[in-house]
N, C-alpha and C positions, 0 to 999 in steps of 0.2 A: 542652340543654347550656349551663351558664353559661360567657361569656365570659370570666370569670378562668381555666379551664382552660386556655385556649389557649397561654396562655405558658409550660406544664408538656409541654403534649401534641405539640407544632410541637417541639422538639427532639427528644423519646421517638419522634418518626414518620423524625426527622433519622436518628438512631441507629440504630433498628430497620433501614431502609435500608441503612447502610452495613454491620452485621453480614450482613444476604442476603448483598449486596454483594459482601463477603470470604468468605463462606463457600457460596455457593449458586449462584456465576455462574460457575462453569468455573475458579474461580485464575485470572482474567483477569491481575492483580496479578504474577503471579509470570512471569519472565524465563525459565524453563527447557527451554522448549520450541524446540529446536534441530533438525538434521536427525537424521530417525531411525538407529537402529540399522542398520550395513552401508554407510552413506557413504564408508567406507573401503576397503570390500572392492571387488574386480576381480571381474567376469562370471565365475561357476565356469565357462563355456566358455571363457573367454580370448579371445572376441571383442565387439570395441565397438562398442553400437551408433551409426549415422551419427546427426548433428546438424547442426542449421539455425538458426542464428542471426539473428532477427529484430528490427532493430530501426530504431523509426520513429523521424523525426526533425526537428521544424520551429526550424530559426533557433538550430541549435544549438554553434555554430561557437564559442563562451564554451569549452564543456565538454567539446569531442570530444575536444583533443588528451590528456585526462588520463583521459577513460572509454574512446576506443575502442583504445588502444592494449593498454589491461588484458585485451581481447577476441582479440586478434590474439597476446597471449601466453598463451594458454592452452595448457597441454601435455597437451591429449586424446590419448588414441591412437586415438580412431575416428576415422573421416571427420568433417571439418569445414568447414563453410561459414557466413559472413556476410554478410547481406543487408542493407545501411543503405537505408534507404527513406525519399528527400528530399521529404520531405510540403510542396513548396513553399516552401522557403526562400529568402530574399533577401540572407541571409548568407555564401555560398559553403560550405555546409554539405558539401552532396556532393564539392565540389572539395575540397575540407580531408578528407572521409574517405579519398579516392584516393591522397591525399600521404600522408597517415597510414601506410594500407595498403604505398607503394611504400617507408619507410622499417622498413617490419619485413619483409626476406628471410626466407625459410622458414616465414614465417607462414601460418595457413589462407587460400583464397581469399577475396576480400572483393568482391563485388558491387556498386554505386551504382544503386539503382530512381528512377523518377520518376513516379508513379503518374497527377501530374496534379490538377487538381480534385477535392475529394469529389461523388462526386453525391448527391441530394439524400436525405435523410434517414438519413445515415453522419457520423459525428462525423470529425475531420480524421484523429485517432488511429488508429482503427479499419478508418477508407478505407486508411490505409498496412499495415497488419497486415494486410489482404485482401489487397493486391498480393503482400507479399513470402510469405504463405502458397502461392498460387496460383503465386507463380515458382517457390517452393521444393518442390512437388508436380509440376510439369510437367517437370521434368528428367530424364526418365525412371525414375533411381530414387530414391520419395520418402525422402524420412530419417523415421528411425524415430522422432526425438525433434524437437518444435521448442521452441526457446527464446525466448522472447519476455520483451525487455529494453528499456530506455528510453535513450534514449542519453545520460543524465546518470548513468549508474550505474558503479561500477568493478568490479570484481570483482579480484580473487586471485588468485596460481595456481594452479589446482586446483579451482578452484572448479565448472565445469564439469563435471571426473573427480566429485566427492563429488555434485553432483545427480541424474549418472545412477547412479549407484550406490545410492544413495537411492533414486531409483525403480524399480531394478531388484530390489532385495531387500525392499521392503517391496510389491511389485506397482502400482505408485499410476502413476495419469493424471496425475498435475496435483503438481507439486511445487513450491511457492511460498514465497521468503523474505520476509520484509519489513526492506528494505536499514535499513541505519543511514543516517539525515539528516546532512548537516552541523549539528554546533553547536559556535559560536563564538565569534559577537558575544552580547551579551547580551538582543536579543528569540530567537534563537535558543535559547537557554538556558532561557526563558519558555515557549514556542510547541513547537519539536520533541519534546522526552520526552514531552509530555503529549496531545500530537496522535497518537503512537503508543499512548499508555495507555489514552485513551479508544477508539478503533479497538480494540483487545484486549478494551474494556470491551463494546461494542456487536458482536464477532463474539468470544467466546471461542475458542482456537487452540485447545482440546481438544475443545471442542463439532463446530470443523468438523473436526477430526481423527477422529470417529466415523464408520466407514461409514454406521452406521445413525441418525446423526443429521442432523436438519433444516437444522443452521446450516451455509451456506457461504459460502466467500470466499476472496480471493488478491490478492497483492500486486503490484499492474503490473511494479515492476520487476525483478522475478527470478520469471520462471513456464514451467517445464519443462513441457513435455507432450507424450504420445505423439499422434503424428500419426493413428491409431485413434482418438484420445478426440474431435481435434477434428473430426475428419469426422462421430463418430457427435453431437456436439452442435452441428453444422454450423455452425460459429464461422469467424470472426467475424460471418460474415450473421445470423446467430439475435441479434445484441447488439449489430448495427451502429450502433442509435442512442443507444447509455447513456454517459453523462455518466461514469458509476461503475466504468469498462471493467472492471477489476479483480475487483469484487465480485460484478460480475454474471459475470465470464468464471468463475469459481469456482461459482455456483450452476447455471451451464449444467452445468458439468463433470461435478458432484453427480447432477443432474435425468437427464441421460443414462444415470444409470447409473456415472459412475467413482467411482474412489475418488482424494480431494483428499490435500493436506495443504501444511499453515499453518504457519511459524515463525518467528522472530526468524531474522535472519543472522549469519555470521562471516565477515567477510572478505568481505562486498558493502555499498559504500557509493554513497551520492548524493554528488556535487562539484559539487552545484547550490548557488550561494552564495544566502544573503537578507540581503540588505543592510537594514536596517530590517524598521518594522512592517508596512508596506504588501505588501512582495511578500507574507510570512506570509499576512497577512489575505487577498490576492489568492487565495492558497493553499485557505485551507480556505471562504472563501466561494464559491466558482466553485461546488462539488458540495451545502454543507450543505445545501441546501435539499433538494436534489435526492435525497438519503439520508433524509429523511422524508417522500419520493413527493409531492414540491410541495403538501400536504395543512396548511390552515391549523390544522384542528383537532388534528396532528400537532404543528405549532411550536407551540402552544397547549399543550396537554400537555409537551413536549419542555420549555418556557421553565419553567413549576412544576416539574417534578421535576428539572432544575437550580438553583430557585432554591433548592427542596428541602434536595437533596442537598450540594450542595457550597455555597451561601449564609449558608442557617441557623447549621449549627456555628458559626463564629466571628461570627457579628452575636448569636448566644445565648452563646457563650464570653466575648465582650468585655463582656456583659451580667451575668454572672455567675452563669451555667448552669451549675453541674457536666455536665449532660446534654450539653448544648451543644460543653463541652470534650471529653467523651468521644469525641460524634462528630466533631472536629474532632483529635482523636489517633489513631484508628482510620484517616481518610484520610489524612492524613498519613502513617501507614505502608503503607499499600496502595501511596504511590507511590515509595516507596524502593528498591524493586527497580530499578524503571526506570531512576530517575538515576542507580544504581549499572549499568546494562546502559551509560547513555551518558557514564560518569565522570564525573558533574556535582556540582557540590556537596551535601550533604543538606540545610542550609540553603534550599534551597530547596523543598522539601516542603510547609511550612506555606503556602505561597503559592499551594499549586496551585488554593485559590479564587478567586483574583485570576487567575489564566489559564483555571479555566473563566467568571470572568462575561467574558473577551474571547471566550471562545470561542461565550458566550450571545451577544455583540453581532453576532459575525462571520456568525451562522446567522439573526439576524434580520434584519440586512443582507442577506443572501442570499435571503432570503423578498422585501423590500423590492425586490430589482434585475428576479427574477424577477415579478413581479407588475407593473413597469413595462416589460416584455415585453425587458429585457437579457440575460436569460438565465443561463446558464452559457459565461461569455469567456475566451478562453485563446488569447494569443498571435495577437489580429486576427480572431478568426472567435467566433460566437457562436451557441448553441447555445439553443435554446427547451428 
């Protein structure tokens, strides 16, 4: 093959790409996958089942006073409990949920765990969601559903009532939102839509919405589940040591035997700030690597079919590729849902290759940290 083809056929491969892309990958693109039908509806018995609210917590005393009160106002009518599980914090985390809790009268009860140290081969996360699981079953009687949240998340009113609801008319284990991020400053604006696009790109929500399909996943901070699912996929011990708690908590769920389900939220947000590039970057390099199984010939492949996909187009568009432009127009609209899901401007569409080559850097960064045995670091403790 002569070497002059190359500069016809490297866009036509650009292209080709981005048509699968949009048309053969699940509508990863598209926004509309919300909680299913019957979120609204009440128990045709009229009785609700009990909930157990789990959530772990290191150093998080920034964001309690704005996420855990969102939890204490919840208007369930089943039984409810919350379990904050102080995964070692040096910020008076626990003391600050207690105050929290004695300033909402009539609120559901509120717990403060201390789990202690992880032992060894349990990630810090994971060792707290063992505790307050194991408190939350020991109490003679266990609840029917447990909720497992982050304590940077907020939630709604209601929001609780339409999860189980959800799970109870569509039969499902495992009902998982994926919160809306803060975006505000302007790397956030950069970083967040597109850190979710890609995540929808790499787990389509319709794919893992398949009983009978392969793909699964779930989103850490909003993930319902029947206390039956997690027994039969003996969680969190069966995932004590993944980096990716979420993704993997989702394919246990599946592999057991339940039936998932994956969606965009309303009314559940992160109030976790990013001040700058750095914490972002901190953000998604901790796992990249880790989400191509630390496998070089993974980031290998991974770094071409980014430089691929989202590179090409506009280095062959600014070159004077029609081809070029087309696949550099076609992306550009795949990400217009999203920015309209986080109200952002459209103008920023065209640039979403300029936030995947940061997202190219941040994964090879990631490769780079873990190969100098740093691991995956979050908050003081560091993870091989």
């Amino acid at each position: 093959m002569s070497a002059l083809t190359w500069p016809t056929l490297v866009p036509l491969a650009s292209l080709a790409a981005w048509l699968w892309l949009l048309l053969a990958r699940g509508f990863f693109w598209r926004t509309d996958v919300r909680l299913p039908p019957g979120a609204e509806r009440a128990p045709a018995d009229g009785v609700w089942p009990s909930v157990t609210v789990v959530v772990p917590a290191r150093d998080e005393a920034e964001v309690l006073p704005v996420s855990l009160p969102s939890l204490l106002a919840q208007d369930y009518p089943g039984r409810l409990e919350i379990l904050l599980v102080d995964d070692g914090s040096t910020d008076g985390t626990g003391a600050l949920g207690r105050e929290l809790a004695e300033r909402t009268p009539g609120g559901p009860e509120l717990s403060v765990l201390s789990p202690g140290e992880p032992e060894p081969g349990w990630t810090g996360k994971l060792w707290a969601v063992r505790h307050g699981v194991e408190r939350a079953r020991s109490e003679g009687t266990e609840p029917d559903f447990l909720l497992l949240t982050d304590a940077d998340i907020a939630h709604a009113p209601g929001t609780l009532r339409r999860l189980v609801c959800a799970a109870l008319a569509a039969d499902l284990d495992l009902v998982s939102q994926m919160a809306q991020l803060r975006v505000t400053t302007g790397w956030e604006r950069m970083i967040v839509p597109a850190f979710v696009y890609f995540f929808a790109k790499l787990f389509p929500f319709r794919w893992v919405n398949r009983p009978s399909g392969r793909t699964a996943a779930a989103a850490g901070g909003c993930a319902l589940l029947r206390t039956g699912a997690v027994v039969r996929a003996g969680l969190p011990d069966s995932i004590r040591d993944a980096v990716i708690d979420d993704v993997t908590l989702g394919r246990a769920v599946k592999r057991s035997g339940g039936r998932i389900w994956l969606g965009l939220a309303d009314g559940i947000s992160s109030v976790r700030p990013y001040a700058g590039l750095r914490p972002l970057w901190r953000m998604v390099a901790r796992s990249a690597y880790a989400q191509l199984g630390n496998n070089p010939l993974m980031l290998v492949g991974t770094v071409l079919g980014l430089g691929l996909v989202y590179l090409v187009p506009p280095v062959w568009s600014v070159a004077g590729s029609p081809v070029g432009g087309a696949a550099w127009l076609v992306m550009t609209l795949s990400y217009v849902p999203m920015l309209r899901y986080y109200r952002q401007p459209l103008w920023l569409a065209p640039l979403l290759p300029v936030t995947a080559a940061l997202y190219l850097a941040m994964t090879v960064d990631s490769a780079v940290r873990h190969h100098r045995g740093e691991g995956a670091a979050w908050k003081g403790r560091t993870y091989s």
